[in-house]
KOLZA-709305 format. One record per residue: residue in three letters; x, y, z of N, C-alpha, C in turn. Coordinates in steps of 0.1 Angstrom, whole numbers, plus 2048, in hexadecimal, padded with zeros to 3 digits. Example, Ala and Ser with C-alpha at 12.3 -4.5 7.8 and 13.67 -1.06 7.14 Angstrom:
BEGIN
ALA8847C784E87B7D384E8847DF84E/SER8807EA8478897F584788180084F/
END
This chain:
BEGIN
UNK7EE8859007F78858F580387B8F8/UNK80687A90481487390C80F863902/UNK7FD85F9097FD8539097F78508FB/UNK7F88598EF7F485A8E58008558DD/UNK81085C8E081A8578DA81E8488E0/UNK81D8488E88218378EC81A82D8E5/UNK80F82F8E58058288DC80C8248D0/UNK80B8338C98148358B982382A8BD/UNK82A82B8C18378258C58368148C9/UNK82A8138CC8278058D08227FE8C2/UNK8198048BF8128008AF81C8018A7/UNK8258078A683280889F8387F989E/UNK83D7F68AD8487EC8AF83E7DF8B0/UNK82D7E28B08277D78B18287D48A0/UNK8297D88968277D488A8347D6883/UNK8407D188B84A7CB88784A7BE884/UNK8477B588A8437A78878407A087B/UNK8377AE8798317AB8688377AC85B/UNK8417B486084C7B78538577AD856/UNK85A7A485E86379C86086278B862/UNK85178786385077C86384277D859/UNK84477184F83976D84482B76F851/UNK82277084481377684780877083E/UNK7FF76884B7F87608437EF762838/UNK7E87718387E477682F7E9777821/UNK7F577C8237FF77F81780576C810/UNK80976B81A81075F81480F74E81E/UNK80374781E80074282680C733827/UNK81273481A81972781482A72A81A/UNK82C73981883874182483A739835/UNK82D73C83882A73A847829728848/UNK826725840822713840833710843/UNK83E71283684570F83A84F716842/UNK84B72284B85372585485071D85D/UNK84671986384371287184A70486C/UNK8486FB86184E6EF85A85F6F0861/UNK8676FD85E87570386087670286F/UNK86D70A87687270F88086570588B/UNK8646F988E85B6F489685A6F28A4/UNK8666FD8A58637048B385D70D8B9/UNK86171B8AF85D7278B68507268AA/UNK84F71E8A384271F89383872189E/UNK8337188A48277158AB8227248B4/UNK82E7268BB82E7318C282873D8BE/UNK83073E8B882C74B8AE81E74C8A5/UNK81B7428A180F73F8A18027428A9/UNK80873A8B680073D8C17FD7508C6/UNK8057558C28067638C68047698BD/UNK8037648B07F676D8A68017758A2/UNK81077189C81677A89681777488A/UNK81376C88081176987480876D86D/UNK7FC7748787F177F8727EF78A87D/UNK7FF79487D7FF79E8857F57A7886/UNK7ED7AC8787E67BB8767D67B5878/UNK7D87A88787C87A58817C97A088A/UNK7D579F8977D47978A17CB7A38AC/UNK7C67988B97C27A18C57CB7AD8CB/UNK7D67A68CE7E07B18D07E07BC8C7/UNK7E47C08B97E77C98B47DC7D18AF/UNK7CD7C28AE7C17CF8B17BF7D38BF/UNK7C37D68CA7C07D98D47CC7E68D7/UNK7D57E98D17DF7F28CC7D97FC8C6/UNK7D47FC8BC7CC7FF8B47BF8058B6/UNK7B97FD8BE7A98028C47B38118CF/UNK7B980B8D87BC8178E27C48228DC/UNK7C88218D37D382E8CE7C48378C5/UNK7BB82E8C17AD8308BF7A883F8C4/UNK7A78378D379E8418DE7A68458E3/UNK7B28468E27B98518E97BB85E8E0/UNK7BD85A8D67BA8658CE7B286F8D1/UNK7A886A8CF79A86E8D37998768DE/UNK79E86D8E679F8748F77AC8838F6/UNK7B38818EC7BD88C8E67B38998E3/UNK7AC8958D67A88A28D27A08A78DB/UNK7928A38DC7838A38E378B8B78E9/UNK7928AE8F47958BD8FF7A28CA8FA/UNK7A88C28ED7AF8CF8E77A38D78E2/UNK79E8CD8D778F8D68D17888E18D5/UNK7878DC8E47808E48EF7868EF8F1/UNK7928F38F479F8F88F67A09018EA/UNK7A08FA8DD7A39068D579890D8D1/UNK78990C8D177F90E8CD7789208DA/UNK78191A8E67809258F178C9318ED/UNK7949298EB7A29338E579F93F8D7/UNK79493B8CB7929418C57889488C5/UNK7819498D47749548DA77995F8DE/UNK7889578E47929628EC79996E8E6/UNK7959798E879E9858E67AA9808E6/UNK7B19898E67C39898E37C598E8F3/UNK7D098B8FB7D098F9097D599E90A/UNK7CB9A49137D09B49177DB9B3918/UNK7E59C191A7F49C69167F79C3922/UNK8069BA92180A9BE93280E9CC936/UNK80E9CA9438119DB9498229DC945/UNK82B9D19458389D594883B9CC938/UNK83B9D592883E9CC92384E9C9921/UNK85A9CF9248689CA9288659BF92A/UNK8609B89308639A993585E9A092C/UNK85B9A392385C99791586499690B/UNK86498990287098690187698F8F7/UNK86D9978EE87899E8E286B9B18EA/UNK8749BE8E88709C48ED8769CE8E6/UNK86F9DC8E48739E68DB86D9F48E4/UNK875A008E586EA0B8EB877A178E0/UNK86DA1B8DD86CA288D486CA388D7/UNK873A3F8D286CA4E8D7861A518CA/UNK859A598CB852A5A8C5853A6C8BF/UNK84FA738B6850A808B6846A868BF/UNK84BA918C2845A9D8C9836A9F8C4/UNK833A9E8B7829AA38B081FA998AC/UNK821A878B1821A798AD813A7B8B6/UNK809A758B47FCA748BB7FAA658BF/UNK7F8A5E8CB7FEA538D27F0A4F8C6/UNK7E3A578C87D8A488C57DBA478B2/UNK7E1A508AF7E2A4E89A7EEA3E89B/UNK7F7A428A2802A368A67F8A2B8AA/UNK7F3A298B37EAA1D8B37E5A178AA/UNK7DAA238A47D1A1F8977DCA19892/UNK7E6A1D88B7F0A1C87C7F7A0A882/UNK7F6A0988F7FA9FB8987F39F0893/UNK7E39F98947DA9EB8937D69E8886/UNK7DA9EF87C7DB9EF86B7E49E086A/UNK7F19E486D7F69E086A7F99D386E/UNK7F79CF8797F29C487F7E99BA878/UNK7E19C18777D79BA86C7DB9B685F/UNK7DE9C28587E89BC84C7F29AE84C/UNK7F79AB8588019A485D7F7996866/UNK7E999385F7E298D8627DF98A873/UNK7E29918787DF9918877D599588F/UNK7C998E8977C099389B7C899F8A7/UNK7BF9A48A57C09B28AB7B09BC8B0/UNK7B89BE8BD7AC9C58C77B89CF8CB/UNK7AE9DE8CB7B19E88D37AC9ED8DD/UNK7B79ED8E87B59F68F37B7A038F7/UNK7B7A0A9057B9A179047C5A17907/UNK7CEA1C8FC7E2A238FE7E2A168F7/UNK7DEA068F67E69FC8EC7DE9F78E8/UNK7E39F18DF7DF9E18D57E39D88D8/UNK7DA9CC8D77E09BC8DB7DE9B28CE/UNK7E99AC8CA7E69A48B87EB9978BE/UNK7E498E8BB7E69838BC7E697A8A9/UNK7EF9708A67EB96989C7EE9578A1/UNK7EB9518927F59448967EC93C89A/UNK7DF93D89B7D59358A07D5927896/UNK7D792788B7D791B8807E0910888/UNK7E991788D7F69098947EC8FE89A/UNK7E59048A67DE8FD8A97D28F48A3/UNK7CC8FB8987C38F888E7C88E688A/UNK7D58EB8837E28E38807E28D488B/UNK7E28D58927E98CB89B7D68C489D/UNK7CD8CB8A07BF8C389F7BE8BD893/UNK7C38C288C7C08BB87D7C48B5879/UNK7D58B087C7DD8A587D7D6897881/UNK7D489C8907CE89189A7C288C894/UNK7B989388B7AE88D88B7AD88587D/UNK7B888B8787BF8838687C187586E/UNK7C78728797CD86687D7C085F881/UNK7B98648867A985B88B7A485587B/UNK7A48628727A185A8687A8852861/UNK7B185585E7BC84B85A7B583C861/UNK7B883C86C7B982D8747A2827874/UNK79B83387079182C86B78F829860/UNK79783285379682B8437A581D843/UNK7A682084E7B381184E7A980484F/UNK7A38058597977FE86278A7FA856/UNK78680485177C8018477817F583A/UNK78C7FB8347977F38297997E982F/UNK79C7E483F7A17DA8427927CB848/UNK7887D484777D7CE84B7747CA83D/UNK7747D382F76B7D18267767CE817/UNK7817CE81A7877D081278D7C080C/UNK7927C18017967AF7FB7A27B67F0/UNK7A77A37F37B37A57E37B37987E4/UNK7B67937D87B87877D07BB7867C5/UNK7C177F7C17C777B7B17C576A7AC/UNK7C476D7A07C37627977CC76278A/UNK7CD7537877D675577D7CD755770/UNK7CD7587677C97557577D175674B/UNK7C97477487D17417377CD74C72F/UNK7DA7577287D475E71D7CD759710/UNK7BF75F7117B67537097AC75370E/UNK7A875471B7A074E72479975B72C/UNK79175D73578D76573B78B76374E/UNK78876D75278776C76477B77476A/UNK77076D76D767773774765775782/UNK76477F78776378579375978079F/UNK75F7737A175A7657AB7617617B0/UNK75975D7BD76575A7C876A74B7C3/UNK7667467B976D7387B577373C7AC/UNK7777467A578474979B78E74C7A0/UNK78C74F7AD7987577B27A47467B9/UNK7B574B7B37B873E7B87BE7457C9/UNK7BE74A7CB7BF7507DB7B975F7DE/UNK7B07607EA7AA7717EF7AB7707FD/UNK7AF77E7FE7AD78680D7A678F80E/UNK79E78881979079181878F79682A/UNK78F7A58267887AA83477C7A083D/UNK77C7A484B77379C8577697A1852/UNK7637A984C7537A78487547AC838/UNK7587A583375D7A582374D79981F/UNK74579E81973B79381073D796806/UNK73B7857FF73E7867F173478E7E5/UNK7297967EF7217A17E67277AA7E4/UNK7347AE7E573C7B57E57467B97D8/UNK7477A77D074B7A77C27447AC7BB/UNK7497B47B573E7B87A97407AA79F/UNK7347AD79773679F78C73A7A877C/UNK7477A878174C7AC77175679F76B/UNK75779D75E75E79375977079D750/UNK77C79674E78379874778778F741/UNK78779173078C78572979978C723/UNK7A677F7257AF7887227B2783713/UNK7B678870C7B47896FB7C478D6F6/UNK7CC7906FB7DD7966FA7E2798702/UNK7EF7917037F779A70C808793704/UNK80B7A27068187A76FC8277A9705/UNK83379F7048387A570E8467A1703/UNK84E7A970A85C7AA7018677AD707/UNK8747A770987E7A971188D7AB70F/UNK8957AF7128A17B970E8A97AA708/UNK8AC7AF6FE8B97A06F58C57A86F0/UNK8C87B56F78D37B86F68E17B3701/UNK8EA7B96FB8F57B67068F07BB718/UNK8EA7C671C8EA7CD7238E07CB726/UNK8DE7C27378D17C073A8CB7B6731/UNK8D07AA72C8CA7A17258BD79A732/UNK8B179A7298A779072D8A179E737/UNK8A47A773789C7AF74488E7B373D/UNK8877B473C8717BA73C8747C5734/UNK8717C872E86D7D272185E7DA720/UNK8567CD71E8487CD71B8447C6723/UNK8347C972A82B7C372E81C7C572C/UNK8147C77238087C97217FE7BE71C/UNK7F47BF7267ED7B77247DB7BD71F/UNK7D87B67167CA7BC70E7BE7B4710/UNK7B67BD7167AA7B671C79D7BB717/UNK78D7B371A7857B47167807B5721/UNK7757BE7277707C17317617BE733/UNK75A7B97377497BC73A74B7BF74A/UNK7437C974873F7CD7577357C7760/UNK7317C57597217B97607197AE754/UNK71A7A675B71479D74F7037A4745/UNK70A7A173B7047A972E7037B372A/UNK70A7BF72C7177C972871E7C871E/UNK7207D07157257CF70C7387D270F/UNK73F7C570C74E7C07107557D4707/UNK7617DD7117677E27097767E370B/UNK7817E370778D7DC7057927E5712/UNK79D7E571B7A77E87227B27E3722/UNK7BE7E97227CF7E77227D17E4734/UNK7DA7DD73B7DC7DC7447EB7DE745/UNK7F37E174D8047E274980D7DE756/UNK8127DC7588187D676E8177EB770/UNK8147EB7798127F878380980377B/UNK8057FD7757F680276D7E97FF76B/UNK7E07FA7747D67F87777CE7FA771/UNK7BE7F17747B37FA76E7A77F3777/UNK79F7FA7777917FF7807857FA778/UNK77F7F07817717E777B7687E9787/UNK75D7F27837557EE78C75A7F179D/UNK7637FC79B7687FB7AC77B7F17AF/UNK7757E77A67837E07A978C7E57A5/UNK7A07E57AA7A67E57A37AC7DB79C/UNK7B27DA7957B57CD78B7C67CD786/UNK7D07C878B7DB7CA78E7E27BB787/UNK7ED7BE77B7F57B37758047AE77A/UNK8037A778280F7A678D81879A78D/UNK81779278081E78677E81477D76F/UNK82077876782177175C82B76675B/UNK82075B75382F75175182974A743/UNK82E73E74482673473781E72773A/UNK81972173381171973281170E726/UNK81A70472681B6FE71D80A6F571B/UNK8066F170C7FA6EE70B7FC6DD708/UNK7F86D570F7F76C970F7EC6C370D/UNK7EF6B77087E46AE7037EB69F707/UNK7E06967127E768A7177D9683718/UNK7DC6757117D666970B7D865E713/UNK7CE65A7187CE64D7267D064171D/UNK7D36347267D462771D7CE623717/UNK7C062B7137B262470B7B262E700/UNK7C06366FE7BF63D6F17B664D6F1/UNK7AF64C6FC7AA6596FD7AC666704/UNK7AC6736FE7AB6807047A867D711/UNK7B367E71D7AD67D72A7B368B72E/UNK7BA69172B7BC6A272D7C46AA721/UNK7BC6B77207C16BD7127BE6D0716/UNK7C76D57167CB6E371D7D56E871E/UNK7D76F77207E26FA7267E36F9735/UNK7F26F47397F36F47487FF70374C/UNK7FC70875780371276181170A762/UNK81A71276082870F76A82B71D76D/UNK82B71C77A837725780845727781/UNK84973477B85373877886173878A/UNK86973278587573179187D73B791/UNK88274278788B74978588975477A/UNK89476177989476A76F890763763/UNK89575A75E89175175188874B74C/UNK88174E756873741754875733753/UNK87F72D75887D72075D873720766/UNK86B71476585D71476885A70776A/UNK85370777884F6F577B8436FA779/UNK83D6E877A8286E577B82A6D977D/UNK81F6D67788186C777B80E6C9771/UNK80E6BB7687FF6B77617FA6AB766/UNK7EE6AC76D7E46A17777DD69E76C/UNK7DA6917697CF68C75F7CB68276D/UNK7C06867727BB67B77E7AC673775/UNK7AC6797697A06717657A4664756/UNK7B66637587B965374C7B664C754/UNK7AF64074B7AD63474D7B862B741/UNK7BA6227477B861A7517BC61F75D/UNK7C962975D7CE63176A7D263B765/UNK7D364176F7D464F7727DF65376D/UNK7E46617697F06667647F767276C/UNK80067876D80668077681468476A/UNK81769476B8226937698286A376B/UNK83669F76F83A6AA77B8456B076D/UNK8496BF76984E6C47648566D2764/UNK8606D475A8646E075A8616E374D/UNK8606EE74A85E6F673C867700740/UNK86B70173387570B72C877716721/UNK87472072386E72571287972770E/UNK88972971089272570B89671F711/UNK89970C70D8A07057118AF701712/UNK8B57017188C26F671E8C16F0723/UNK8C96E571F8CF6D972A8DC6D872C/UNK8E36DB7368F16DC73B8F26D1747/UNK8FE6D474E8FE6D275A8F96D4769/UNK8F06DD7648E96E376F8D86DC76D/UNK8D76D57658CB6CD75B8C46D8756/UNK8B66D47538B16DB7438A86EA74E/UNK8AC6F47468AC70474A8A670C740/UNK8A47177408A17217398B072A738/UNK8B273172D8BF73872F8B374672A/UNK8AB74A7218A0755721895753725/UNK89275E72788375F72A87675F721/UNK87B76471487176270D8727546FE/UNK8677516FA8607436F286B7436E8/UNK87A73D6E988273D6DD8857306D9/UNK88572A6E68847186E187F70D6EB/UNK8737146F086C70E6FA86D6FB6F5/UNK86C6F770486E6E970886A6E6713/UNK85F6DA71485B6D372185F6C4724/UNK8666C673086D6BB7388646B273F/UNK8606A973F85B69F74985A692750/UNK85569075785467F75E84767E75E/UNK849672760838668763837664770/UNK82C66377182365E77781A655779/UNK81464D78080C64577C80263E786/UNK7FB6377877EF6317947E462E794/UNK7E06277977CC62579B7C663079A/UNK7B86347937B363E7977AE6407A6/UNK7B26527A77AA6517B77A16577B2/UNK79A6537C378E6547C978A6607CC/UNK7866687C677E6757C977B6797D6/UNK7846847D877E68A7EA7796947E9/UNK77969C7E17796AB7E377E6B17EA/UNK78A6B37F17946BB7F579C6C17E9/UNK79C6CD7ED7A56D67E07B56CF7E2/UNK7BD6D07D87CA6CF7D77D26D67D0/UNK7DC6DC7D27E86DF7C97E96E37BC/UNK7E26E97B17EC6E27A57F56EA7A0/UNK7FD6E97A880D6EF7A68156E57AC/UNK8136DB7B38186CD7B88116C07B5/UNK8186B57B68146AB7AD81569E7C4/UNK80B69C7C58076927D280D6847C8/UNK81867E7CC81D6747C88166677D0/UNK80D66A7D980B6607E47FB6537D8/UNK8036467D57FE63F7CF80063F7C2/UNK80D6467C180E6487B181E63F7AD/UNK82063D7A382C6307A083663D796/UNK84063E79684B64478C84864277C/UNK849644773849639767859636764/UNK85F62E76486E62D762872623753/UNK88062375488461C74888B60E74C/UNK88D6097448905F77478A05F7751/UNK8A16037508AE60475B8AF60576B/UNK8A060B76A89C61377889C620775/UNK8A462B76C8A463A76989563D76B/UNK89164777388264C76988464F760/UNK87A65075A875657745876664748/UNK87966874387B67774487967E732/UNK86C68473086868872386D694721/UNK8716947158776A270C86A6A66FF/UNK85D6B17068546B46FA8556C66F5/UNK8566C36E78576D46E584B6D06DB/UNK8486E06D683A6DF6CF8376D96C6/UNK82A6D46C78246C76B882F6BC6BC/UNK8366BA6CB8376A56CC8356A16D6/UNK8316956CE82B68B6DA8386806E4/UNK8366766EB83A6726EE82D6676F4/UNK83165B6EF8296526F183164A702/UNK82564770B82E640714830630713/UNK83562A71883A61C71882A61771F/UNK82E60971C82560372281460171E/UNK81260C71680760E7117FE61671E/UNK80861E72180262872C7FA632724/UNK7FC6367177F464270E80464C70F/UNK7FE65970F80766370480567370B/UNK80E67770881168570C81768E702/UNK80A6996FF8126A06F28116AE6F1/UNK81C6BC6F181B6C46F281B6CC6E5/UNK80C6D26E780B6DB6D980C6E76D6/UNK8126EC6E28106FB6DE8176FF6F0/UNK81470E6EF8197196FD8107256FB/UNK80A72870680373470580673A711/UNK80974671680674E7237FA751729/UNK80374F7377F97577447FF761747/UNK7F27667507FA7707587EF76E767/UNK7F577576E7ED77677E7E8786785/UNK7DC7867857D478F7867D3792791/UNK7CF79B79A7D179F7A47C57AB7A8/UNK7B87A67AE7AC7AB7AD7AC7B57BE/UNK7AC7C07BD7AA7C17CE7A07D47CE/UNK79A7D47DD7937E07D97937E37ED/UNK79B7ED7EE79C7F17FC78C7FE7FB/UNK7877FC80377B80980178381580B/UNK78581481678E81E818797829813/UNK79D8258047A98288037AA838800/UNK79D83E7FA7A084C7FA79C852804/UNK79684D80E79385381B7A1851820/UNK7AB8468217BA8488277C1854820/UNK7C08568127C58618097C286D810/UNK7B68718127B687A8177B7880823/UNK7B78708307BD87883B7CA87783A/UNK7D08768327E08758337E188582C/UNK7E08888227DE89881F7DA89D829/UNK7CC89E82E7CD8A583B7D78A6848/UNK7DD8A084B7E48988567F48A284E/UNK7F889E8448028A683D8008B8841/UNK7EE8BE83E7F18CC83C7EF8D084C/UNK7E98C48527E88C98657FC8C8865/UNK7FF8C48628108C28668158CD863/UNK8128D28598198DB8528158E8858/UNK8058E985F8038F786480B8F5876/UNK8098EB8798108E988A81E8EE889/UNK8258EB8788358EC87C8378FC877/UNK8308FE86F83290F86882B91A86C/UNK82191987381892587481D925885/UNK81F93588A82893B89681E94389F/UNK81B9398A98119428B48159508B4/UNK81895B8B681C9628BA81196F8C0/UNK81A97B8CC80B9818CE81198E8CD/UNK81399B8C98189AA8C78129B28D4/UNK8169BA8D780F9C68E481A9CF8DC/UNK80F9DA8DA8139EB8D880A9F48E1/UNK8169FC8EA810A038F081CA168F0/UNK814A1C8EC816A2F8ED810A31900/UNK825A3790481DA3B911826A4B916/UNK81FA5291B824A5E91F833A5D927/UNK839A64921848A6792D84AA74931/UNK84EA7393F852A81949850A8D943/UNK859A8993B85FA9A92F84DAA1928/UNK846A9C92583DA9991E83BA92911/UNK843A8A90A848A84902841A758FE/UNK841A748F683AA658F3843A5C8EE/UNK842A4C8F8848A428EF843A368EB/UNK84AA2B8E0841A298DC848A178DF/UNK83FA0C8E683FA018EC83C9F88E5/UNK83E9ED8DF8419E38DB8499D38DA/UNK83D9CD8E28439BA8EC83D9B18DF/UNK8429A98E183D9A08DA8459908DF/UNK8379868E18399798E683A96F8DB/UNK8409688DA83D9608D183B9508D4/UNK82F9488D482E93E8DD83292F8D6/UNK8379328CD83F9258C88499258CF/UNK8529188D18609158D686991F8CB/UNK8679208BC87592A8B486C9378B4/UNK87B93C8B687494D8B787B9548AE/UNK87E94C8A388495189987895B88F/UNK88096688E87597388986F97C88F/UNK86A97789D8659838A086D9928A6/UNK87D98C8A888399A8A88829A589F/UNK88299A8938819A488586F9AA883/UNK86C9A788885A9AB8878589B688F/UNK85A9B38998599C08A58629CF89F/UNK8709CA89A8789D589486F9DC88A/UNK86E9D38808669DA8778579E3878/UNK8519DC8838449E18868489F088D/UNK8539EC8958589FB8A2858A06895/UNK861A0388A868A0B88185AA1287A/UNK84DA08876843A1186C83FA1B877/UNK840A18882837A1C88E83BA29890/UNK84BA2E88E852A3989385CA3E888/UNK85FA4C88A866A53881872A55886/UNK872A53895882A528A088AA4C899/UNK891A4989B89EA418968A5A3D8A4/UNK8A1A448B08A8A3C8BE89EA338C1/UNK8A4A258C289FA1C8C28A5A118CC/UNK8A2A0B8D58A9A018DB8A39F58DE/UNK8AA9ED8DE8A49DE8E18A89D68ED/UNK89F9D28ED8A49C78FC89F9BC8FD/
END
């Protein structure tokens, strides 16, 4: 047990790390630029596997031993309590004075020691206590659950730390963003980031699709709390497996819903201004909505639109959107959050086409590397002002950029731990083992009727109680002495 809590206390202070320094799982772009920050201790820490604490060697080797010690915990209690409930209740002591709460009785003249016994072991019983009789006493023992209690705890915690282990080995989360409009099928190429348990296979997706078809959101425009979340519902069309017939579900932020096993979780929204940009030969070289990510309460929102396929060259252009715009001093911002006079800010870009590598990149950042500014006869860059239905033709006969519209996303958040009701319920269990170790009171009664000098009978009553609080059993023994006898001289010790 000693080396069972150290364990606990080590796995404790071992998975501090994790709540205090970014985690590559969670946030890989966190940890990129902490080590960037810190290019001293970055590496280090690295090296010691505290950027991915809950799967490092160390903290699974914490983990495996608090394991088998457990183990090595119950095995011999088991043993222990399994012999304890074969066991009678222990014969009467000879001298019961010497325990800790104690009662002696007279009994009447006309009192028959063995009807007192009997009426002992009634009531005992009633008072749920095993009970065996001997000759002149009874021995009652209860309280056996305590221990029940504390095995059941311990073996709560074995499971616990195997449905942790299962979740942490078969289990995944990921999210993707989607243009409302558009739909998201359950492939490992939809997803724009996942974390996937050490033996996580992608047979594992179910192949269900969601097309999202609405999403309704509305936000406070009073004095009080202006711009705070109101509404969030988003309305979906569901197939469960390809060729299924699609049937609608609501999604809402902390309101989920369940595909096939997965849960399906709405955890971020922004906008998507819809562009349409025309290379120097006059043609559609990109035409879509693009993502920006929101900066602030407001939805000021940066992106990038990459047209890597104009000819003669290539186009680029780095922006802010606004669904209500300002331009102040602080330059062009959002002052609400919701579509009241949306505006998109931008610069140019420009360059040779490149050369196809196939390495993934960014598109929430714009690689300026071989790309030229577009500027004005001054040297200023150009900097475009587009709200919906205008264009802006660029100089030079570079082609055109023209915003026709705004539609929303939102960011989905796919994940399915298989453990998790196996954790549920050793955590319940582990709760009602707690509850029987701290409430239910070993305790053991001895009633014994024995002759005095005079010829007279009296009437004996000890009781142990093997918890540390011995709160109550003075009151038990009194009251048992009292059914037991009609005396009224009574003394205690």
């Amino acid at each position: 047990m000693r080396t069972a809590l150290l364990l606990l206390f080590a796995l404790a202070v071992a998975a501090i790390p994790g709540s205090l320094l970014p985690q590559r799982d969670v946030g890989p772009i966190r940890v990129s630029d902490f080590i960037a920050e810190n290019p001293n201790l970055g590496p280090i820490y690295d090296k010691l596997g505290l950027f991915g604490v809950y799967t490092s060697p160390w903290f699974s080797a914490i983990y495996l031993l608090l394991f088998v010690s457990l183990i090595g915990c119950i095995l011999p209690r088991a043993a222990v309590y399994a012999r304890a409930l074969r066991r009678p209740p222990p014969r009467t002591p000879r001298n019961l004075s010497r325990l800790p709460v104690y009662t002696v009785s007279e009994l009447q003249s006309d009192t028959s020691g063995p009807v007192v016994l009997r009426k002992a072991a009634a009531e005992l019983r009633r008072r749920r206590y095993r009970v065996v009789e001997h000759e002149g006493s009874v021995a009652a023992e209860r309280g056996y659950l305590r221990e029940a209690g504390n095995l059941v705890f311990h073996s709560s915690l074995v499971v616990l730390l195997i449905a942790v282990a299962v979740g942490g080995l078969y289990g995944f989360r990921g999210s993707a963003v989607v243009v409302v409009g558009q739909g998201f099928a359950n492939s490992l190429t939809q997803y724009d980031d996942l974390t996937t348990g050490g033996w996580f296979t992608e047979r594992q997706l179910r192949p269900f699709s969601i097309d999202i078809t609405d999403f309704r959101v509305a936000f406070e425009t009073g004095p009080v709390q202006t711009g705070a979340a109101r509404l969030f519902e988003l309305d979906t069309m569901v197939t469960d497996q390809p060729g299924s017939t699609p049937y609608p579900k609501t999604v809402e932020v902390n309101r989920p819903i369940r595909v096939q096993g997965t849960t399906v979780h709405l955890i971020g929204h922004g906008y998507a201004p819809v562009v349409t940009v025309r290379d120097g030969t006059g043609e559609t070289a990109f035409a879509g909505p693009v993502v920006f990510l929101p900066q602030d309460g407001t939805f000021t929102s940066l992106g990038v639109v990459k047209v890597p396929d104009g000819r003669p060259e290539r186009l680029a252009f780095e922006g802010i959107f606004a669904p209500t715009a300002k331009v102040d001093e602080k330059g062009p911002r959002s002052v609400f959050p919701d579509l009241i006079d949306p505006a998109l800010y931008v610069n140019v870009w420009y360059g040779p086409p490149k050369t196809e590598t196939g390495r993934p990149e960014n598109v929430y950042s714009l690689d300026t590397t071989g790309l030229t500014q577009l500027k004005e006869a001054d040297g200023e860059p150009i900097r475009v002002l587009l709200r919906p239905g205008t264009r802006y033709t660029l100089p030079d006969g570079k082609g055109s950029i023209e915003m026709t519209g705004v539609v929303r996303w939102v960011k989905l958040q796919m994940s399915d731990t298989p453990g998790l009701r196996l954790v549920l319920g050793a955590i319940a269990a582990a709760v009602l083992g707690l509850c029987l170790s701290l409430f239910v009171r070993p305790r053991r009664i001895w009633v014994r009727v024995v002759d005095t000098t005079d010829g007279a009978h009296q009437l004996e009553v000890g009781g142990l109680d093997r918890a540390d609080a011995r709160a109550g059993l003075d009151t038990d023994i009194a009251d048992l002495s009292t059914q037991l006898t009609t005396s009224n001289r009574t003394t205690m010790s």
